[in-house]
C-alpha positions in Angstrom: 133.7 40.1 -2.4 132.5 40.6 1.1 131.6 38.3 3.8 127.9 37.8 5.5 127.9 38.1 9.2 127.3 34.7 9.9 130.5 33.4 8.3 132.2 36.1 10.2 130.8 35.0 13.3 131.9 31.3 12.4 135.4 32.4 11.3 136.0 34.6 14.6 134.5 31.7 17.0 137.4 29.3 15.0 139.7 31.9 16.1 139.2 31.7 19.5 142.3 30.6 21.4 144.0 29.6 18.1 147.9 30.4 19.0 149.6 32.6 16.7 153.3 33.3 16.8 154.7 36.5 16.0 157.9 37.3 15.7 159.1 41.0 15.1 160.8 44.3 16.5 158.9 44.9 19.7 158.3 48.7 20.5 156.4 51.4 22.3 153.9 53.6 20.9 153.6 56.9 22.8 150.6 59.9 21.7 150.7 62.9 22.8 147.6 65.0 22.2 147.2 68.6 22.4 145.6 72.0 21.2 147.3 74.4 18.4 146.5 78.2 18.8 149.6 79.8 18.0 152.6 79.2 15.7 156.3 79.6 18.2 157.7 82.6 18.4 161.6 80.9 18.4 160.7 79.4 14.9 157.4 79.1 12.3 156.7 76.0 13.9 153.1 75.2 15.6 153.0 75.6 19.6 151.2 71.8 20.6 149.8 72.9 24.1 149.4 69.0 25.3 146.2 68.3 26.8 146.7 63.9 27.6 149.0 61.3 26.9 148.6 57.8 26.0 151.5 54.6 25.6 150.1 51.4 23.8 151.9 48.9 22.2 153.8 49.0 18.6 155.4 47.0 16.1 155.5 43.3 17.1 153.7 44.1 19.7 150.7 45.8 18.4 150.4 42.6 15.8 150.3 40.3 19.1 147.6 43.6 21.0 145.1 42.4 17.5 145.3 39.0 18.0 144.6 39.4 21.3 141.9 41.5 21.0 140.6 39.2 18.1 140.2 36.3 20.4 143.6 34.2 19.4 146.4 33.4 22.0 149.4 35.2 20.8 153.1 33.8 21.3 155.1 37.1 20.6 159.2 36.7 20.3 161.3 39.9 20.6 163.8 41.6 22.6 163.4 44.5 24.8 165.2 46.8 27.4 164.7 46.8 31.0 164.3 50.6 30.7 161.2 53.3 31.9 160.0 52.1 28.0 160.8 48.7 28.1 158.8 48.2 31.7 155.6 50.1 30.0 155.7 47.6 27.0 155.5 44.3 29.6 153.1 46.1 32.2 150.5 46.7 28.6 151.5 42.7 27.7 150.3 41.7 31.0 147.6 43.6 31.2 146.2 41.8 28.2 146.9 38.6 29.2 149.7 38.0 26.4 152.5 36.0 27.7 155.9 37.5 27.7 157.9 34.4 28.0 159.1 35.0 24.3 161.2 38.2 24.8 164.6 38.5 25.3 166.6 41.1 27.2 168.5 42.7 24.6 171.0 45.1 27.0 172.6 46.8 24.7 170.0 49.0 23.1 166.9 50.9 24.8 163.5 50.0 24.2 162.0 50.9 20.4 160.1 54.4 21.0 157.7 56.5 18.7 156.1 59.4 19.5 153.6 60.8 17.7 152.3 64.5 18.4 148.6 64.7 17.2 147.5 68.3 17.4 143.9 69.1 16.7 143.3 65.4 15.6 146.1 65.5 13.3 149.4 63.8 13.0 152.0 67.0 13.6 155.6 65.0 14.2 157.0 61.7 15.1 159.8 61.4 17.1 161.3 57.7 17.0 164.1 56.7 19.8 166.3 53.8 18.6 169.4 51.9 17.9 168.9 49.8 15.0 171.4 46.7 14.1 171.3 42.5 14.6 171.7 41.6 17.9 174.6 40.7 19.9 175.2 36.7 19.9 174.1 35.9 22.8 170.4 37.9 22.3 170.2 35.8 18.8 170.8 32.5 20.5 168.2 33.5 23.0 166.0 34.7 20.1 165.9 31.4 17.9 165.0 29.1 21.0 162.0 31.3 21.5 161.2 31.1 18.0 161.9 27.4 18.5 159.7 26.8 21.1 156.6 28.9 20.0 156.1 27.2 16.9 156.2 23.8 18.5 153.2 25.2 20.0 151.9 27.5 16.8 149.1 26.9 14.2 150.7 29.9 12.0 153.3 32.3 12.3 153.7 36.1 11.5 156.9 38.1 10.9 156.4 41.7 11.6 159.8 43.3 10.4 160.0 47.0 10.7 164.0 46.5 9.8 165.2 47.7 13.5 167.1 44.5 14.0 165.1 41.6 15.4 164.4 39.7 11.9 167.8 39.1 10.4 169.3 36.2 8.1 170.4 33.9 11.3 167.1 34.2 12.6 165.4 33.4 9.2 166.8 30.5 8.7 165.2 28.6 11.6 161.9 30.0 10.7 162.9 28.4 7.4 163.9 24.9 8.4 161.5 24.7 11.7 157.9 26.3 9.3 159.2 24.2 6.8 159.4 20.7 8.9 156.3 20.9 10.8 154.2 22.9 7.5 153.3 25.8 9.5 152.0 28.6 7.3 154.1 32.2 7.8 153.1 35.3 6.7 155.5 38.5 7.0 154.7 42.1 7.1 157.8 43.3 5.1 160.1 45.9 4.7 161.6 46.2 1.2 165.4 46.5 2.5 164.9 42.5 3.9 163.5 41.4 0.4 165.6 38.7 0.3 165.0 37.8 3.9 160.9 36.5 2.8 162.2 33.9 0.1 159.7 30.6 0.5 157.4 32.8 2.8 153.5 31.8 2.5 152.3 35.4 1.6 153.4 38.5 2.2 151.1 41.7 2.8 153.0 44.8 1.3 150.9 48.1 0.9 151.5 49.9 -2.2 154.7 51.6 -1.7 156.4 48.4 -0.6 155.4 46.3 -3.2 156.4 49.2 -5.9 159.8 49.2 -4.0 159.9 45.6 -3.5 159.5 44.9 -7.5 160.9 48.2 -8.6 157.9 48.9 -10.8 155.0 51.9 -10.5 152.5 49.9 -9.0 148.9 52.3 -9.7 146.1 50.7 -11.9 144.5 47.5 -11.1 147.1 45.7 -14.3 150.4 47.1 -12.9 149.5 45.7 -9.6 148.4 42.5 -11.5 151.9 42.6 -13.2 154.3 43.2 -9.6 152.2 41.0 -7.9 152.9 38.0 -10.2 156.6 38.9 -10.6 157.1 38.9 -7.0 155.6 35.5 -6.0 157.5 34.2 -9.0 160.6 35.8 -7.7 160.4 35.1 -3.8 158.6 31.7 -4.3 156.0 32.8 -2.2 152.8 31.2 -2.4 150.4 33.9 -2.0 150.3 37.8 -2.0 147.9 40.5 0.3 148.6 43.6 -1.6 147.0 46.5 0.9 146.0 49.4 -1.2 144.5 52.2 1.1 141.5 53.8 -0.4 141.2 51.0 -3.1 141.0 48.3 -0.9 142.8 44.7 -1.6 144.4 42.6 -4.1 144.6 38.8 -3.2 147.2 36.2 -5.1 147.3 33.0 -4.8 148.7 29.9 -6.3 145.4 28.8 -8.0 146.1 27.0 -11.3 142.3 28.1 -12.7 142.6 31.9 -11.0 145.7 34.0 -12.6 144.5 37.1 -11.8 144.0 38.6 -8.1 141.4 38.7 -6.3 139.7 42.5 -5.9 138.2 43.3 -2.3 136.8 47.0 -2.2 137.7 48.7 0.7 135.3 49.1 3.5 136.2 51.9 5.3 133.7 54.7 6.0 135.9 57.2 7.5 139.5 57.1 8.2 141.1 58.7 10.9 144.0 57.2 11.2 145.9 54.3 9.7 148.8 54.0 11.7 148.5 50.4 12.9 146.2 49.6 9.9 148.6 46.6 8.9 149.6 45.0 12.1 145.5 44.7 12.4 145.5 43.1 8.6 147.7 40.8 9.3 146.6 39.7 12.6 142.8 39.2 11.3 144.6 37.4 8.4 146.9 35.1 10.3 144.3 34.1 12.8 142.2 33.2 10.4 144.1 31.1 8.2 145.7 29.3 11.8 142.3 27.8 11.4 142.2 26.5 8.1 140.5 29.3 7.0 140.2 29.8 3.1 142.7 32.4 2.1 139.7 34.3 0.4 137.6 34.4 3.3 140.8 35.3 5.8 141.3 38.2 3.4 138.0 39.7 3.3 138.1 39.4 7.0 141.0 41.4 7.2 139.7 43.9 5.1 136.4 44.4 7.1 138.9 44.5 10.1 141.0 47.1 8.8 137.7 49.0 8.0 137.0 49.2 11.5 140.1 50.2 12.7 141.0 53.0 10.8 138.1 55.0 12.0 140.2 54.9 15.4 142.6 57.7 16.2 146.1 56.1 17.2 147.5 52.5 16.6 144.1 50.2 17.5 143.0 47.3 17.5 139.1 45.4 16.9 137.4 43.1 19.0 134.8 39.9 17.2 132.2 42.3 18.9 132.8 45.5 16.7 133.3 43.6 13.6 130.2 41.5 13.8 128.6 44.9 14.5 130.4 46.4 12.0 128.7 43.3 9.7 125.5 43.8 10.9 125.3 47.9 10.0 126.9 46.6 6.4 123.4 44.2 6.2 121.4 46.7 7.2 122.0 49.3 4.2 
């Protein structure tokens, strides 16, 4: 199952401007990159001699930095601090043109933080700086009339929990009764503790572990997947399933009366450097696509070609229509 460029091209130019809500835990994603030579002399832990620094956007806000980047008009809704952190994340928003009228100053807790140490190309330690919890009252109220106001305007929305506080069973509820009134498709990124959280969500797009965690079954040959992913839609009452699985590419359920069975996308990665950020870029490519109207099958496989791309990026990345029509092209080629 793969797509031809020219359908890709089609799909992307759909995209363009489509807006997109996103709703999720908004944070910052710091790199620090270096050179080992020597192991400390204090303790047998590598010396990271740093050489650069980068900050880009994470969480949420990454998901929102892909659709961007994809073409679509993001509308992300999230809290944030007005701290050194907090002040990087807007200054990266607004240099990409994504709106930040969907944010809410959340006093009470710093900015989300991860740092991630990469010496000699390699992921050494991540350091992650936050205070995890549901919002005071006030940030919630602030939260759901955002919400509110971004899908009157929204073709689709995505949920991109990470469980530090920002999707929560008060906020759930209006993306309940508001996605449910106007039919707006909403597709969530989940984290297994929030299961119960993603009842009646359109699809959901676990990777492995958190799908084996979300069902409580070993999830490894094509049939176990086959078997979790069935149980869960039956279970949440979702409508579809994007089941990510790494080097094996991805499995695609649907509600299809004549198609039981997934669909099966090979993976197209040619090298992977990193997959940090893999999923936001999934689900963005995904979300975007079906805003349009897109056929879930055809959303999917551009997701997957997306993903392809991005992974052979060191850090959290995203992919513009430009590399993936290229990325097309080189596929036609061989």
């Amino acid at each position: 199952m793969r797509l031809d460029r020219a359908h890709a091209e089609t799909l992307l130019q759909r995209m363009a401007g489509r807006k997109v809500a996103v709703l999720g835990d908004v944070m910052l994603d710091e790199y620090l990159f270096g050179e080992v030579s020597r192991i400390s002399p204090e303790a047998p832990v590598p010396i990271v001699r740093v050489l650069r620094e980068r900050a880009v956007l994470g969480g949420a806000a990454n998901v929102a930095s892909n659709l961007k980047a994809l073409g679509a008009e993001p509308l992300l809704i999230g809290t944030l601090q007005k701290d050194g952190a907090g002040e990087k994340v807007l200054g990266l928003l607004g240099g990409l043109g994504v709106s930040i009228s969907g944010l809410v100053l959340d006093t009470s807790r710093p900015t989300i933080i991860k740092t991630r140490v990469i010496g000699q190309q390699q992921q050494m330690l991540r350091i992650d700086r936050e205070e995890l919890g549901t919002p005071d009252a006030a940030v919630l109220l602030g939260l759901k009339d955002r919400l509110e106001r971004a899908l009157g305007e929204a073709s689709a929305l995505i949920v991109s929990d990470y469980a530090k506080g920002t999707v929560n069973a008060s906020v759930m509820a209006v993306v309940r009764s508001v996605c449910a009134a106007k039919g707006l498709p909403w597709i969530v990124d989940p984290k297994p503790a929030h299961r119960e959280l993603y009842k009646g969500a359109t699809l959901m797009t676990p990777n492995i572990k958190e799908i084996s965690e979300l069902t409580g079954r070993g999830v490894r040959s094509d049939m176990e997947v086959t078997i979790a992913g069935q149980a869960l839609m039956a279970d949440l009452g979702l409508k579809g399933l994007l089941v990510t699985r790494s080097e094996r590419g991805m499995a695609l359920f649907a509600q299809v009366a004549a198609h039981q069975a997934p669909w099966m996308i090979p993976t197209e990665a040619r090298e992977v450097y990193d997959v940090s950020g893999a999923g936001d870029t999934v689900i963005a490519a995904f979300s975007a696509a079906i805003a349009t109207g897109a056929d879930w099958r055809d959303a999917a496989m551009l997701a997957n070609s997306a993903a392809g791309v991005v992974v052979g990026k060191i850090g959290t990345a995203t992919v513009t229509p430009e590399e993936l029509l290229a990325h097309y092209q080189e596929q036609e080629a061989n």
